[in-house]
Phi, psi and omega in degrees: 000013187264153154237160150286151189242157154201122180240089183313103192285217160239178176272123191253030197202111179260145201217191191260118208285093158184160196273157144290119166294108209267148178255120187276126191246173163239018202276154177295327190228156182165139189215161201196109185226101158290123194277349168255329173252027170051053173238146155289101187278319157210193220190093178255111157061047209289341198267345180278152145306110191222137174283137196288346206031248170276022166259356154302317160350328193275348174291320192294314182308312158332284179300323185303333184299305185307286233296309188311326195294292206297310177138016208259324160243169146233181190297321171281351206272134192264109215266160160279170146267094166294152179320308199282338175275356179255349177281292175358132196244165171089185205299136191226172168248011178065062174245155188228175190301324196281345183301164162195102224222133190291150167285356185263293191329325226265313233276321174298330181267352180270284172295286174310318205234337181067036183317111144316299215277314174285333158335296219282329167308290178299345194262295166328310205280290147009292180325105191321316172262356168102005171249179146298338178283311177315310183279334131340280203284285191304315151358277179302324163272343166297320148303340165275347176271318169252031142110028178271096190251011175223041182208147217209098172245159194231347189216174186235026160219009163107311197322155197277142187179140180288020165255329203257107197224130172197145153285181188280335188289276191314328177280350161305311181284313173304329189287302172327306150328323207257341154338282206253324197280290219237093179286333187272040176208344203273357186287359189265003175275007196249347187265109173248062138166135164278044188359331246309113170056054177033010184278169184024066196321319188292345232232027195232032178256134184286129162319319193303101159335301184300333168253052176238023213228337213035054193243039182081329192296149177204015160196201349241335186188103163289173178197132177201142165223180163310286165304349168258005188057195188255123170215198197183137175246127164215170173212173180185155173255149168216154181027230168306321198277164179192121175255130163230152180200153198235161165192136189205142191092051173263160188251325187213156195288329166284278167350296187287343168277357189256321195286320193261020156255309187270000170267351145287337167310326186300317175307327213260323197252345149313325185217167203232073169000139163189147188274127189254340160198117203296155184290122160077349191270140197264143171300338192186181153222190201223120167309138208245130169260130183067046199226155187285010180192148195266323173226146150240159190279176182218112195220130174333120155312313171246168177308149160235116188262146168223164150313040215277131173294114173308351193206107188190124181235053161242183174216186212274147183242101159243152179216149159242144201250150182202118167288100197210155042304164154290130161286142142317133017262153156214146157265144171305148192062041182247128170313111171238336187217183156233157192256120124251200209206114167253102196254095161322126229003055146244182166272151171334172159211115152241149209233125155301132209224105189250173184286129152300328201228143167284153173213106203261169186280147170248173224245189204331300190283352192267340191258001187261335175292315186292299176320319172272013172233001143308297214272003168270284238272002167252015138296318175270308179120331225247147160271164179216146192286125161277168206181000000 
C-alpha cells in the first residue's frame, strides 16, 4: 500500500529575463555554499581528494571544539609540549620542548599563526593513545560520521604526506560546521594577530587575506605546500547572507587572494534570498493508512529560504516528496516528507516537512473500513479514496 508522492508546488518567484553566468575560477577545485539556505552556488572538481595543506587544520580545530563541549578539555587548561610536536618546521608558533600553553593560546596559535607544533600539541592531548598517528586516525573516522567521504588524515596540521587528502566539498562542510555548531569559538578566525609571548614579532599576523578586503569576511583558512599550491577556506557575511567557499590549486598568494574577492563578490551580488515557506505553517497534507484521522497537514520544520539568480528567466520549482499513505501512529513534529526547492542552475536544496498533528492508530471499525477497501481495490483493480 506505499506508494511516492511527489506534490507539484508552484513556480513563485519571477526574475529577470537573462541566463545565469556560471563563475569561472582559476582555482584546480573550488565550492561556493550559502550557508542559510544549504545551496551549492557553483562547484569545480569539489569531489576530488586533493592535499589540503594547512587548511586541514580546521578538523583539529573541529575536534578540539568537540573535546571543549564534552567536558575532555578547557580553556584554561594547560598542555606540555612534547619533543616531537616542537620539532615541526614550516609555519609555527615557535614553541619548544619546555613550553606548557593554555589551550585557548594553542587554539589562537592554530588559527592565526597556523601553528604545526601547536596542531600537533592539541592532536597528542586529544588523542586515544597520546600520539598524532592516533589522533589521525580518529580524525578520520570522525569524518566520515560527519558525512565527509573524501578525506583521509595522516597528520593534524596538513604537512605533506600521500595519506592526508580532503575535497573542497568536505572542507565546505566541515567550514560550515564550525560556523553554525560552534559560534562561541568561531571569533578566534576574525583575529588578525597573535602575539603569543612576545615571541618572533614579525611572525604574529593572521595569514588570511580576506579580512582586510572589508567584504564581510571573518574566517577561516589558508593553506599552501608545493603539491597543493595555494588555497583558502573562507566565509563572510553581508546582511542577512553568509557564504562559504573552498578554493585550491592557485599559483600565488595574490591569485588566491584576487580569486577569494571575486568569488565572493559574485556570491553575494548574483542572487537574491526569498522566503519559500514559514516554520509550522502547512504546506499540503498527506493521507494517513490505519491511522484515527484520515490526513495529516506537513507544514516545513524551519523558515525555508532559497536562492534565486538576480538575471534569470525561469522561476522557483517546489515539489513535495513522500512515501505514503503515511502509516499510523506519527507524532507531531515527526520527519514524514521533504520540500525540494529547484533553482535554475543550481543544485537542489532540501528541507525537511515533519506532521502537525499526532495521528494515533484506529481502531476497530477504522481497521475494518481499511480491509474492505483493500480488498475492493485488489478485486478490482480501481483506486479507492481513503477515509
Amino acid at each position: 500500500m506505499i506508494r511516492s508522492f511527489a506534490i507539484l508546488l508552484t513556480a513563485v518567484l519571477a526574475v529577470l529575463s537573462a541566463p545565469l553566468h556560471a563563475f569561472e575560477t582559476t582555482a584546480k577545485s573550488a565550492i561556493v555554499l550559502d550557508v542559510n539556505t544549504d545551496q551549492t552556488l557553483m562547484e569545480k572538481n569539489a569531489d576530488m581528494a586533493l592535499p589540503p595543506a594547512s587548511m586541514s587544520k580546521l578538523m583539529t580545530l573541529n575536534m578540539t571544539f568537540e573535546a571543549l563541549e564534552d567536558g575532555r578539555l578547557s580553556l584554561d587548561q594547560v598542555l606540555p609540549v612534547s619533543r616531537f610536536a616542537a620539532s615541526y618546521g614550516g609555519s609555527s608558533m615557535f614553541l619548544t620542548d619546555q613550553d606548557r600553553v593554555r589551550v585557548e593560546d594553542l587554539i589562537r596559535g592554530v588559527v592565526v599563526l597556523s601553528g604545526n607544533d601547536a596542531s600537533a600539541v592539541l592532536a597528542e592531548a586529544i588523542s586515544p593513545d597520546g600520539t598524532e598517528n592516533g589522533f589521525a586516525q580518529m580524525m578520520t573516522q570522525r569524518a566520515v560520521q560527519l558525512g565527509m567521504t573524501n578525506s583521509t588524515f595522516a597528520n593534524s596540521n596538513g604537512w605533506p604526506a600521500p595519506a592526508h587528502r580532503m575535497s573542497m566539498r568536505d572542507l565546505a562542510v566541515l567550514a560550515k560546521r564550525l560556523v553554525t555548531v560552534f559560534p562561541q569559538y568561531y571569533g578566534y578566525f576574525a583575529e588578525t594577530e597573535f602575539a603569543f609571548d612576545g615571541r618572533v614579532p614579525d611572525n604574529r599576523f593572521n595569514r588570511n587575506p580576506l579580512l582586510k578586503l572589508n567584504i564581510g569576511a571573518d574566517g577561516l583558512k589558508t593553506g599552501h605546500t608545493i603539491e597543493a599550491g595555494y588555497g583558502i577556506v573562507g566565509s563572510a557575511v553581508q546582511g542577512t547572507r553568509r557564504i562559504v567557499f573552498v578554493l585550491s590549486g592557485m599559483d600565488s598568494e595574490r591569485e588566491r587572494a584576487e580569486e577569494s574577492e571575486r568569488i565572493a563578490n559574485w556570491a553575494f551580488r548574483q542572487f537574491a534570498e526569498k522566503q519559500l515557506a514559514e516554520e509550522g505553517v502547512i504546506l499540503t497534507e498527506a493521507e494517513v493508512w490505519m491511522g484515527s484521522a484520515a490526513k495529516v497537514g506537513l507544514a516545513a520544520k524551519a523558515d525555508v529560504r532559497a536562492l534565486v539568480p538576480i538575471l534569470n528567466d525561469q522561476g522557483v520549482n517546489s515539489k513535495i516528496t513522500y512515501q505514503g499513505p503515511l502509516e499510523a501512529p506519527i507524532q507531531a513534529g515527526d520527519k514524514v516528507a521533504e520540500l525540494i526547492v529547484s533553482v535554475p542552475g543550481l543544485s537542489d536544496a532540501i528541507h525537511d516537512l515533519v506532521a502537525t498533528e499526532t495521528v494515533t492508530e484506529g481502531g476497530f471499525m477504522v481497521r475494518l473500513r481499511t480491509a474492505a477497501i483493500a480488498l475492493y481495490r485488489e478485486l478490482t483493480g480501481q483506486a479507492a479514496a481513503y477515509f
